[in-house]
ZADRENFI-651581 format. One record per residue (C-alpha): residue number from 1; x, y, z. Coordinates in nm, 2 decimals. Layout:
<pts>
<pt NUM,<X,Y,Z>>,
...
</pts>
This chain:
<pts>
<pt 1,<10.31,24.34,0.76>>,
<pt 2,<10.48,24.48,1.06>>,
<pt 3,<10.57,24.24,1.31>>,
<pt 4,<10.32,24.40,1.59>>,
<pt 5,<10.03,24.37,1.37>>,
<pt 6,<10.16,23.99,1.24>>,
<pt 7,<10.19,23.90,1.63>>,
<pt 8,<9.80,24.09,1.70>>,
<pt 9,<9.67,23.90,1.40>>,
<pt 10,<9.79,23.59,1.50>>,
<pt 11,<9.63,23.63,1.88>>,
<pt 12,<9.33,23.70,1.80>>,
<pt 13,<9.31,23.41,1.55>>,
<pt 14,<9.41,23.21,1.78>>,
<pt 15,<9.10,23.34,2.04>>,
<pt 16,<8.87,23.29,1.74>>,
<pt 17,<8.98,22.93,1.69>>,
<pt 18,<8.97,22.87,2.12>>,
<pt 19,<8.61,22.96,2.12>>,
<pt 20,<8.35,22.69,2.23>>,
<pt 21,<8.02,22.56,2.06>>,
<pt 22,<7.75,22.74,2.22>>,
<pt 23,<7.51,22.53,2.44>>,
<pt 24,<7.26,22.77,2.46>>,
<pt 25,<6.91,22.61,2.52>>,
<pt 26,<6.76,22.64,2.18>>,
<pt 27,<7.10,22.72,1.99>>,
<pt 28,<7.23,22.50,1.66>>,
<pt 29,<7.60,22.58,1.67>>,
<pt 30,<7.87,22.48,1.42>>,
<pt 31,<8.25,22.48,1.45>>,
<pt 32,<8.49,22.58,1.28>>,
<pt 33,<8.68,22.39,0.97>>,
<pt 34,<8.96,22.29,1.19>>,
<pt 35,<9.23,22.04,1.01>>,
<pt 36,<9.21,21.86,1.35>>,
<pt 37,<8.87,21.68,1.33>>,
<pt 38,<8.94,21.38,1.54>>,
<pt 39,<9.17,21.30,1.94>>,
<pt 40,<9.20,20.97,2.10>>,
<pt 41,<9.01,20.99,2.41>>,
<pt 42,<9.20,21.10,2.74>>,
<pt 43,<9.44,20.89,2.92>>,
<pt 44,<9.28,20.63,3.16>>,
<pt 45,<8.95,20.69,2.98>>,
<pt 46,<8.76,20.35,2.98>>,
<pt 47,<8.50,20.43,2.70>>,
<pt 48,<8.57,20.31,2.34>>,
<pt 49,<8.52,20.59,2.09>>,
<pt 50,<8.64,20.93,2.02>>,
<pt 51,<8.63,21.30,2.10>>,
<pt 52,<8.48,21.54,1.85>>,
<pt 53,<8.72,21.85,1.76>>,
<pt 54,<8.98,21.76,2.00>>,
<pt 55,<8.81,22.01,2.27>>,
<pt 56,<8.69,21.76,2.49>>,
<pt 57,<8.31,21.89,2.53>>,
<pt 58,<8.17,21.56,2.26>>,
<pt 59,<8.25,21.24,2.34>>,
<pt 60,<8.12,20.96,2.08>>,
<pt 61,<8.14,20.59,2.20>>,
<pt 62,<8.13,20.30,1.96>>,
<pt 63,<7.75,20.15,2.05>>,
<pt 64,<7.51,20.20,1.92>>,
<pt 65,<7.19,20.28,2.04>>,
<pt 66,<6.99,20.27,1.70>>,
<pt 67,<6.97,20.32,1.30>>,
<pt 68,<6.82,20.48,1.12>>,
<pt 69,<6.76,20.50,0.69>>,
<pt 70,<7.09,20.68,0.52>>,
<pt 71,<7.29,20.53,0.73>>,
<pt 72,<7.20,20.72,1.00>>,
<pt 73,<7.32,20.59,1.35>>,
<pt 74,<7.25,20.64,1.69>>,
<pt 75,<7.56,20.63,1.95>>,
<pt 76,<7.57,20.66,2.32>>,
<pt 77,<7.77,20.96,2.38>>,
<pt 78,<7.87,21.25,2.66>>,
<pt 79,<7.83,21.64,2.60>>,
<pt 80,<8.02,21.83,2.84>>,
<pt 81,<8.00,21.53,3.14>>,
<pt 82,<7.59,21.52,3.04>>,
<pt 83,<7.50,21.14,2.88>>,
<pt 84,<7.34,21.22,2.54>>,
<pt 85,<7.23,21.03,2.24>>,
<pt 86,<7.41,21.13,1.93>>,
<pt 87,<7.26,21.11,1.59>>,
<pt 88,<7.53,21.10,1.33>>,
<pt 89,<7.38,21.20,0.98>>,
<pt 90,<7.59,21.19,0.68>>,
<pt 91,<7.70,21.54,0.54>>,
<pt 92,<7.56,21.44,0.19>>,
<pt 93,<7.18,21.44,0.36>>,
<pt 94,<7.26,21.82,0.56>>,
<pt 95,<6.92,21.92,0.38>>,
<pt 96,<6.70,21.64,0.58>>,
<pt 97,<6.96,21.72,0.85>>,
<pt 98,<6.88,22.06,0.85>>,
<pt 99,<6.53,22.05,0.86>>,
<pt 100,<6.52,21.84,1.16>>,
<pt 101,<6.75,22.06,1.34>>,
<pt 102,<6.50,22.35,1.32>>,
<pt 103,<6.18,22.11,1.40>>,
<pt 104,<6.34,22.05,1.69>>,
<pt 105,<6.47,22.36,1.76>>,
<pt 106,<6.13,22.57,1.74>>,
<pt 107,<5.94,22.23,1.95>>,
<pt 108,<6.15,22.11,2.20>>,
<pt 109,<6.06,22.35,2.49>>,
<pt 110,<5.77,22.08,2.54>>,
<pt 111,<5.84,21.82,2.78>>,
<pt 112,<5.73,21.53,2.56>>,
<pt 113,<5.92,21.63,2.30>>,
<pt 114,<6.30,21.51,2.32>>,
<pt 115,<6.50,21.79,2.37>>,
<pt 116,<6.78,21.90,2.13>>,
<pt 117,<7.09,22.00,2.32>>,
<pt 118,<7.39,22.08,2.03>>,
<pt 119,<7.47,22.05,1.68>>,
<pt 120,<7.83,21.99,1.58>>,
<pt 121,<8.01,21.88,1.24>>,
<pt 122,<8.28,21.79,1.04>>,
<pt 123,<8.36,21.70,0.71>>,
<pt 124,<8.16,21.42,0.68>>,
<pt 125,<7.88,21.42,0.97>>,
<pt 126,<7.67,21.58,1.12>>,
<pt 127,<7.60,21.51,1.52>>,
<pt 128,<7.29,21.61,1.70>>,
<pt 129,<7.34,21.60,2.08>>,
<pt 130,<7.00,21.44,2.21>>,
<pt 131,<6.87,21.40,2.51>>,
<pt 132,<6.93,21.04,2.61>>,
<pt 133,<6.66,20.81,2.77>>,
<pt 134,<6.70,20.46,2.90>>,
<pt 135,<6.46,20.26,2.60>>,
<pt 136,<6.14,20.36,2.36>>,
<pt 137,<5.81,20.26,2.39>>,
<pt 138,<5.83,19.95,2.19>>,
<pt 139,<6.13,19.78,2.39>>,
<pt 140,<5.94,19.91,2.74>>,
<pt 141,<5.58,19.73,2.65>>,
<pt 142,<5.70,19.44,2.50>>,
<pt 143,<5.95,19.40,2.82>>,
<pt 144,<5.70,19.49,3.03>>,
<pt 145,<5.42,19.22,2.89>>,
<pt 146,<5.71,18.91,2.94>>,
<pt 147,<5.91,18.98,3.22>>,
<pt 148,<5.91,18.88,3.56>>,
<pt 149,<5.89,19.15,3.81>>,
<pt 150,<6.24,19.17,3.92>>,
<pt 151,<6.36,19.19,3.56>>,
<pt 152,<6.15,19.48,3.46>>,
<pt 153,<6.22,19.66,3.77>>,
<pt 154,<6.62,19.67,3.65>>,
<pt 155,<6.48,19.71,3.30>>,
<pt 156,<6.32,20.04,3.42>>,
<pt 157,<6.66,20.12,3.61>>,
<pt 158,<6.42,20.06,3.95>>,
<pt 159,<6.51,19.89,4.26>>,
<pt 160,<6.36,19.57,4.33>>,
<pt 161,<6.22,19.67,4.67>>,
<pt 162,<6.10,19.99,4.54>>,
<pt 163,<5.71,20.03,4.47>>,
<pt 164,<5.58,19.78,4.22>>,
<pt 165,<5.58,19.94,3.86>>,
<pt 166,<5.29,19.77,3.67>>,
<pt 167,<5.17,19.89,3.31>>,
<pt 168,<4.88,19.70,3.34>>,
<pt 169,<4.63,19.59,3.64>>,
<pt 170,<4.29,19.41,3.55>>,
<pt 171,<4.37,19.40,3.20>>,
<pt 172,<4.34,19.78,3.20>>,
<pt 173,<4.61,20.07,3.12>>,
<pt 174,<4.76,20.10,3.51>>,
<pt 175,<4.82,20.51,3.65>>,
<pt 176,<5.16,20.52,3.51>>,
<pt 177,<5.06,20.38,3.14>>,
<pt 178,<4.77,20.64,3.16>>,
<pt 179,<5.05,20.91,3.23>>,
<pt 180,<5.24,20.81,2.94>>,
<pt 181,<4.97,20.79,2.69>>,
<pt 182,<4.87,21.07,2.76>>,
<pt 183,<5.21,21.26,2.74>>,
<pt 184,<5.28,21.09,2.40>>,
<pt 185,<4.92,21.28,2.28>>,
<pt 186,<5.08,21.60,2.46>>,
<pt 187,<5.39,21.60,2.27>>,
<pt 188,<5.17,21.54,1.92>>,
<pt 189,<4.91,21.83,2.01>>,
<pt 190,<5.23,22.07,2.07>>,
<pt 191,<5.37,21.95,1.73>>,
<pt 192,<5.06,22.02,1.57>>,
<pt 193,<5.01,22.39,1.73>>,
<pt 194,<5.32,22.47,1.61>>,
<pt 195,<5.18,22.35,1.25>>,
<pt 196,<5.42,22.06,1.25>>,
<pt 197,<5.31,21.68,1.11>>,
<pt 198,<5.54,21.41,1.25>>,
<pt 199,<5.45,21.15,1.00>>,
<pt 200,<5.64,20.89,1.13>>,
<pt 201,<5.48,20.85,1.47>>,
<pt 202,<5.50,20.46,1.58>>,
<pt 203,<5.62,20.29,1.91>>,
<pt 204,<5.96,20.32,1.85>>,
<pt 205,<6.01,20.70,1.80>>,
<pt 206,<5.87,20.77,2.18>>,
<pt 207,<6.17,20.76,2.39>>,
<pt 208,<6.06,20.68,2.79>>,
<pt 209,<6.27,20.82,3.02>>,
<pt 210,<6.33,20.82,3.42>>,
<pt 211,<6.32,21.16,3.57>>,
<pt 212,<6.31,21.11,4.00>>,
<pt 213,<6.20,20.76,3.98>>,
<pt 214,<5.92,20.89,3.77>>,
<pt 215,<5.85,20.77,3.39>>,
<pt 216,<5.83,21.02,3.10>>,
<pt 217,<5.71,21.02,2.71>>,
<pt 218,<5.89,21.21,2.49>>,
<pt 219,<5.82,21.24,2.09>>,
<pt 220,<6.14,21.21,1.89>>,
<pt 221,<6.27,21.13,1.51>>,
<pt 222,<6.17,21.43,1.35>>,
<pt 223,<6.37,21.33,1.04>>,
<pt 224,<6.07,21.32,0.82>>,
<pt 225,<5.87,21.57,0.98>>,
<pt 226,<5.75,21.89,0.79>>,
<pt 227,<5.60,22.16,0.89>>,
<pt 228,<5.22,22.31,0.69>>,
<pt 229,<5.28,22.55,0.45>>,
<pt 230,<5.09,22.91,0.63>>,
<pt 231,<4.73,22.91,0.54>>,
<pt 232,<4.73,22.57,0.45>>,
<pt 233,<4.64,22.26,0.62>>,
<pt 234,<4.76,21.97,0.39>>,
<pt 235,<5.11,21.87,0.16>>,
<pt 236,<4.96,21.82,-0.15>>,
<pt 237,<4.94,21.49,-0.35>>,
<pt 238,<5.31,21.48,-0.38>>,
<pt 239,<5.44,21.47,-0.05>>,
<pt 240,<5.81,21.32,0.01>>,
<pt 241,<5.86,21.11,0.32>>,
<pt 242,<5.61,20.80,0.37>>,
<pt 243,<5.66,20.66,0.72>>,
<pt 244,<5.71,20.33,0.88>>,
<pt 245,<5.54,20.05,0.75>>,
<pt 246,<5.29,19.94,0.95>>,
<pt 247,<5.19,20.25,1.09>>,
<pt 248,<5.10,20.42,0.83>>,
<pt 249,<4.76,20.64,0.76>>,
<pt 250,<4.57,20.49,0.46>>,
<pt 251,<4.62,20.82,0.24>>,
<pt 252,<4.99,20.78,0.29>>,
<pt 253,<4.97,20.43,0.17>>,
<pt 254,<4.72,20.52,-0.13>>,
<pt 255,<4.92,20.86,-0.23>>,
<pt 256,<4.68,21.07,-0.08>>,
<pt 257,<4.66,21.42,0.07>>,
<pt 258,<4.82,21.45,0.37>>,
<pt 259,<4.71,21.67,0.65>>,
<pt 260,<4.79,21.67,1.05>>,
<pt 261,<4.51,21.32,1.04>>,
<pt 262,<4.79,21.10,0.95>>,
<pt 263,<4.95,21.14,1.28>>,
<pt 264,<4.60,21.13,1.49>>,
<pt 265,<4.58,20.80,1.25>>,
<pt 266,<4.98,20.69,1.37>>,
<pt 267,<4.88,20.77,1.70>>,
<pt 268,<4.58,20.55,1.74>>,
<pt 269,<4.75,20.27,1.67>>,
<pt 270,<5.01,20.32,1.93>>,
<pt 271,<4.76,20.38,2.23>>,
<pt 272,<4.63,20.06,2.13>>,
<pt 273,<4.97,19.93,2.12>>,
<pt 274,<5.00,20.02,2.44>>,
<pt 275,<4.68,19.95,2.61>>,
<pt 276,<4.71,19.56,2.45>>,
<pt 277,<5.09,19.49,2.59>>,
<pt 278,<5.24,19.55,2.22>>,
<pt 279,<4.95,19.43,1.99>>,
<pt 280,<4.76,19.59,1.66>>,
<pt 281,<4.45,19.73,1.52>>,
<pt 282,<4.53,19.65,1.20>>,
<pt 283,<4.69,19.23,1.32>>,
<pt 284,<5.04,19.09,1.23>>,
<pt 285,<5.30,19.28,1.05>>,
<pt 286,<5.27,19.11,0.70>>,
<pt 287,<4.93,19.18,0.69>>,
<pt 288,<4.91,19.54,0.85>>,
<pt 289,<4.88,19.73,0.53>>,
<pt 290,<4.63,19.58,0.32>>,
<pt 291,<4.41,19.58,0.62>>,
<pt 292,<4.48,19.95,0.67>>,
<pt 293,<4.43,20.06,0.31>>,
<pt 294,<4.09,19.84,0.31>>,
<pt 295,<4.00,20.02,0.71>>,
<pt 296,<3.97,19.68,0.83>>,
<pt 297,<4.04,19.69,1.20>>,
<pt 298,<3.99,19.49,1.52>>,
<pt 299,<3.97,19.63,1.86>>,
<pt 300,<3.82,19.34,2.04>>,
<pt 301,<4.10,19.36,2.27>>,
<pt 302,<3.99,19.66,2.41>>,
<pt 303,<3.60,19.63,2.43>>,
<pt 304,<3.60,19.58,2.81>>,
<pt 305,<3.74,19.99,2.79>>,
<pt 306,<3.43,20.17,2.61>>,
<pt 307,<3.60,20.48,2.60>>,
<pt 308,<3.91,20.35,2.39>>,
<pt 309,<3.64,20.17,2.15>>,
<pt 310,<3.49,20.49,2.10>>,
<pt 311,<3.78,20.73,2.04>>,
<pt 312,<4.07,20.44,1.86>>,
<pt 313,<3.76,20.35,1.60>>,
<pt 314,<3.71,20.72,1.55>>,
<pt 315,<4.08,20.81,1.55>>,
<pt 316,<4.18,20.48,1.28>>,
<pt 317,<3.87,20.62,1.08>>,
<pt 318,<3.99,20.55,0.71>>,
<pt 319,<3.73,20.88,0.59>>,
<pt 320,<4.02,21.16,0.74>>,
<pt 321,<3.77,21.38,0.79>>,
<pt 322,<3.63,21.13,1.06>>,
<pt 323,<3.93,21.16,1.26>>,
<pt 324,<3.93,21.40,1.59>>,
<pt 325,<4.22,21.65,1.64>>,
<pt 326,<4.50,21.62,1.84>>,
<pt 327,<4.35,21.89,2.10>>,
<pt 328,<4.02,21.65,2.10>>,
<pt 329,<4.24,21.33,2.14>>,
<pt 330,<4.35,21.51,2.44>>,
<pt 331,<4.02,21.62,2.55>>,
<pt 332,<3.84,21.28,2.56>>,
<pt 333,<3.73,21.06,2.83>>,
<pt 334,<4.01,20.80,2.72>>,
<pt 335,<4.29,21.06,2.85>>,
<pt 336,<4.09,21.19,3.19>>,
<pt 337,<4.25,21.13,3.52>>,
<pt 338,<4.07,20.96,3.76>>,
<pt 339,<4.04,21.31,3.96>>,
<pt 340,<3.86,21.48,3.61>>,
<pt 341,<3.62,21.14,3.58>>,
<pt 342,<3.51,21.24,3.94>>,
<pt 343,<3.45,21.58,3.88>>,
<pt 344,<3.26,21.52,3.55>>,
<pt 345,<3.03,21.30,3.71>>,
<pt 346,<2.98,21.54,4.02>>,
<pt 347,<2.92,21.85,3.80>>,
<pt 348,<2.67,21.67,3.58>>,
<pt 349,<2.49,21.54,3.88>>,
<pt 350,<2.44,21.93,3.99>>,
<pt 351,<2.37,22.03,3.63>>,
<pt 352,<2.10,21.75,3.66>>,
<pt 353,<1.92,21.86,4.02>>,
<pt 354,<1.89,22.21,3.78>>,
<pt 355,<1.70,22.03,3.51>>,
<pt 356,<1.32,21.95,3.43>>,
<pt 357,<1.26,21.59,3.49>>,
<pt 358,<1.08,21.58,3.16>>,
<pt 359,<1.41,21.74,3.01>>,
<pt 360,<1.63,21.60,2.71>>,
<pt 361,<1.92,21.62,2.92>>,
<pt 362,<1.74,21.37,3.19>>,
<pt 363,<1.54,21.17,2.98>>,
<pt 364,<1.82,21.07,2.78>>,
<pt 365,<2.03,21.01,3.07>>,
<pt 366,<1.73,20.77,3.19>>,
<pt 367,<1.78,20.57,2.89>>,
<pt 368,<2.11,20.46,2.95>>,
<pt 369,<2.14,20.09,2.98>>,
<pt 370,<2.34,19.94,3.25>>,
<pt 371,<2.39,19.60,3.27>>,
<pt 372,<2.24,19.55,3.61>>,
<pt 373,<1.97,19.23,3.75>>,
<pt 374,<1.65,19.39,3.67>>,
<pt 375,<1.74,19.75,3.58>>,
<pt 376,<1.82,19.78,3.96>>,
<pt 377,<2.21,19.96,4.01>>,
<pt 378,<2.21,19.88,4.38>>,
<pt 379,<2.21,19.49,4.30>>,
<pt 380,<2.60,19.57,4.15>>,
<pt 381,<2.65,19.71,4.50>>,
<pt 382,<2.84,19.56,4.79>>,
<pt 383,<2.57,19.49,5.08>>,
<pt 384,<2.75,19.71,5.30>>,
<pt 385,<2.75,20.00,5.07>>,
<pt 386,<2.33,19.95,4.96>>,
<pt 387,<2.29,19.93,5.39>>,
<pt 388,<2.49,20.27,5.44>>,
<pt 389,<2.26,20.43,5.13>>,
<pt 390,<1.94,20.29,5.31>>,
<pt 391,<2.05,20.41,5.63>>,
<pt 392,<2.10,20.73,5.52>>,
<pt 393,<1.86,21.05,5.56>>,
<pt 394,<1.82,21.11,5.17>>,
<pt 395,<1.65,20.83,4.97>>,
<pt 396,<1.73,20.70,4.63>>,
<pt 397,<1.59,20.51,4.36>>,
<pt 398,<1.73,20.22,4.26>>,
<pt 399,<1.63,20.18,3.87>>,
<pt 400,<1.69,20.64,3.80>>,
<pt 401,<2.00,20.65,3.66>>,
<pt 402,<2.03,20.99,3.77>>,
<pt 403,<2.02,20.92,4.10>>,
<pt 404,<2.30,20.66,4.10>>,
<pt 405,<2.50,20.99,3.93>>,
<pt 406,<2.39,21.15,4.27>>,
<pt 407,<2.52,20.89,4.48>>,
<pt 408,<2.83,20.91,4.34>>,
<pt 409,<2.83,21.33,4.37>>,
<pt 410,<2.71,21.29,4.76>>,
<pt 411,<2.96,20.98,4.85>>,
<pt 412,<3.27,21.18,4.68>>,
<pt 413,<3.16,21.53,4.81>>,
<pt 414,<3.06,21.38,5.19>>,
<pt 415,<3.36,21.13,5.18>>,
<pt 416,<3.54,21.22,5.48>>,
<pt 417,<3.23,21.21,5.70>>,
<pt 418,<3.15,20.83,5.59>>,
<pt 419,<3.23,20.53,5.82>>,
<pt 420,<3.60,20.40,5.81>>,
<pt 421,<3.48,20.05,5.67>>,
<pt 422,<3.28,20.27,5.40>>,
<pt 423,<3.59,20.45,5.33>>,
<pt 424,<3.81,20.13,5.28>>,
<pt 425,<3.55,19.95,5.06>>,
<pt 426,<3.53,20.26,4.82>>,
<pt 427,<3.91,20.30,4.79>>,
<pt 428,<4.07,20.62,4.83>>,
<pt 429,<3.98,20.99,4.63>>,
<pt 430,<3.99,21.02,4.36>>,
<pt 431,<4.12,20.72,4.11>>,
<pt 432,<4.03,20.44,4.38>>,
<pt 433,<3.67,20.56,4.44>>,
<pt 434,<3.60,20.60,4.09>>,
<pt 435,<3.70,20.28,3.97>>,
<pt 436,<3.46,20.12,4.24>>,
<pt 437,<3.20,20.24,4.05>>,
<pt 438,<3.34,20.22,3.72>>,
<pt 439,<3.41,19.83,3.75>>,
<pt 440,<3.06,19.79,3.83>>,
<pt 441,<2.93,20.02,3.52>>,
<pt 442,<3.21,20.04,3.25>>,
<pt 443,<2.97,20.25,3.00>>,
<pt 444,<2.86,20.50,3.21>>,
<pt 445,<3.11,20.79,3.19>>,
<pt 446,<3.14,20.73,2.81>>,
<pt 447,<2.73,20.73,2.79>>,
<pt 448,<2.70,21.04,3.04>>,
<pt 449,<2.98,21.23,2.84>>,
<pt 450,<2.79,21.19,2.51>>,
<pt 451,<2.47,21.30,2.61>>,
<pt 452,<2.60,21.58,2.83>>,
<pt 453,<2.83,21.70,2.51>>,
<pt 454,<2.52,21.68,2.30>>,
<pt 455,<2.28,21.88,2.52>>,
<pt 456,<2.52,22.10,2.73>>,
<pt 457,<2.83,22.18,2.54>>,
<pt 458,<2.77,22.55,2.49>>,
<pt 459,<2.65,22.58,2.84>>,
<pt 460,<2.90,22.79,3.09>>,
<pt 461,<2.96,22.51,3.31>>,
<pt 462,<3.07,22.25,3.02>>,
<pt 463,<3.31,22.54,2.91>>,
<pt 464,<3.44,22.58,3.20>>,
<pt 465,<3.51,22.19,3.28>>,
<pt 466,<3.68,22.18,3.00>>,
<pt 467,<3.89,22.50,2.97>>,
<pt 468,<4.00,22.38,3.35>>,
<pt 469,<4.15,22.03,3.18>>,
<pt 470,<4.29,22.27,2.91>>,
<pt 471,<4.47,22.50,3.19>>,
<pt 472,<4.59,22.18,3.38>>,
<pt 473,<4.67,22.04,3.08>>,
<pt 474,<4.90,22.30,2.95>>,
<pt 475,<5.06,22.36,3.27>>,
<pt 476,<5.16,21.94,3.30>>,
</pts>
């Protein structure tokens, strides 16, 4: 070869062997089979662990975050100055590898899902570059039930004088554990659009994270995930991959046909983890899996929360077929803001005012059972609250449960014109006002949702309550 066309040659392999991993959002990249797999890290760098490739864009440390089954491990680790997590697969399991790579790939534009940044390898691993949050949902509630306040606030990477963070208040899921339990359902109702089953959905693959002093759920460990065959909506008999112990679906444990339910199964467990500051449905761990192939399952701890009893006993249903969908998961009362609870309640009272007295829609609403002295709502009522309703120019009746609905329309509606010591005794709009009334009544959003879905769901205004929470939804 002529010495020109050697010395061109030998540039442009030399370009070709220069050129960086992509980093595009979305992108699996490999490298090159370069004989130099492995530099010491920089001088006066403080970190114990090594650079990937010798390019300096992958940094590996030596702790580990977590492992997993192959020896699999979890390392912290930097990607071009950004902290990741990297997940460091042996190159004898590439297939399972693989397969999570493009899981992630096609779900990780969703928020709650963790997001998948690079793929690199060498001769014998294979590193995905992870987004990298501070703990998972197990080590956050189980910190979070025994710590002291100061201690969870560096847990959570908070100040101490910053605003209180609380999981719980009054034995209840607080605001922020709402926000999360409902992002881990959003991550799991994006998998299952897509047509993906996670099957291995339990309190330690949710990663929590802290965007702007503001906590975040994110779906992750995708290494046993597959993704329904088109037109089909189960595995088969035969499915590979069985899940965590523990937190399993029954028809996992008994060999069954799998179908998107074992995750709605997974998933009901883990709200109730959450809700119960780190218990189970199903009780201790040695006993968790007899109980859940016989659907044996306690949810005393949650009775004072009617809307959890009625969607967790529906969602750990041991008939599949029993079990709600990920997009009804979402959908239920459970889930609701405290600003779509209001808005509920004020639409049905309008829907109400519309109706027959004599209708099904009212008469069944008048058969609700609050407990209340002598089937009178008022005597739940502060006195200075019943004196404000009496002074008032409309009058209500005490024992109609419809018009306690109305108070609550007319008091939400009309709450800037209501007296200052009114105001303060109601809380604030939305979440404070409703939970006056709800601590006074706990079944009667649950009660007025399932006569109102029985009678009025294929009425325009239902439709378009709910297609609002779908918009909102899929905007958050």
């Amino acid at each position: 070869m002529p010495s020109y066309l050697l010395k061109k040659f030998m540039t442009i392999l030399s370009k070709i062997k220069k050129k960086p991993v992509s980093d595009a959002p979305g992108s699996v990249p490999t490298d090159t089979n370069d004989k130099e797999r492995w530099s010491r890290p920089e001088q006066g760098e403080d970190r114990e662990g090594v650079w990937i490739n010798g390019h300096g864009r992958v940094f590996v440390s030596n702790k580990e975050i977590a492992k997993g089954s192959n020896g699999t491990i979890v390392f912290e680790g930097l990607y071009e100055g950004r902290r990741v997590a990297v997940k460091r697969v042996l190159q004898s399991y590439y297939f399972t590898a693989d397969k999570e790579i493009d899981l992630l790939t096609h779900s990780d534009r969703n928020s709650n899902i963790v997001r998948l940044y690079s793929v690199v390898r060498d001769q014998h691993f294979i590193y995905l570059l992870l987004e990298r949050c501070f703990c998972n949902l197990a080590e956050l509630i189980q910190k979070h039930s025994q710590l002291t306040d100061y201690d969870a606030a560096v847990f959570t990477n908070r100040r101490p004088n910053q605003q209180k963070f609380e999981l719980w208040r009054n034995g209840s899921p607080s605001t922020v554990l709402e926000n999360l339990m409902r992002e881990i359902v959003f991550g799991v109702t994006h998998l299952h659009r897509l047509g993906i089953v996670h099957r291995d959905l339990k309190p330690q693959n949710v990663l929590i994270c802290n965007e702007d002093d503001t906590f975040h759920a994110k779906v992750s460990d995708m290494g046993i995930s597959r993704r329904l065959p088109r037109g089909r909506s189960s595995f088969g008999l035969h499915a590979t991959g069985c899940g965590s112990s523990g937190w399993q679906a029954p028809e996992q444990l008994l060999h069954g046909r799998q179908t998107k339910a074992i995750d709605i199964f997974s998933l009901g467990c883990v709200l109730y983890f959450c809700m119960t500051k780190g218990r189970h449905p199903f009780g201790k761990p040695l006993e968790r899996d007899l109980n859940i192939s016989h659907g044996k399952f306690d949810l005393c701890l949650v009775d004072h929360i009617p809307e959890a009893v009625d969607l967790l006993s529906r969602m750990l249903a041991h008939d599949l077929t029993m079990r709600p969908t990920a997009q009804e998961v979402l959908l239920h009362p459970l889930l609701w803001t405290g600003e779509w609870r209001l808005k509920f309640l004020q639409e049905t009272s309008d829907r109400i005012v519309s109706a027959h007295k004599k209708s099904n829609l009212v008469v069944a609403i008048e058969g609700i059972h609050l407990s209340a002295p002598h089937k009178r709502w008022d005597k739940n009522m502060d006195d200075a609250f019943v004196s404000n309703l009496k002074s008032g120019p409309r009058r209500y009746n005490f024992r109609r449960i419809c018009d306690l609905i109305r108070v609550i329309r007319n008091f939400s509606t009309h709450y800037n014109q209501l007296p200052k010591h009114i105001q303060e005794l109601l809380g604030p709009i939305p979440s404070g006002f409703y939970s006056y009334f709800a601590s006074r009544f706990p079944n009667l959003l649950l009660e007025v949702y399932k006569i109102v879905y029985q009678y009025c769901r294929e009425e325009v205004w239902y439709k378009n309550f709910v297609e609002s929470m779908k918009k909102t939804n899929d905007r958050s």
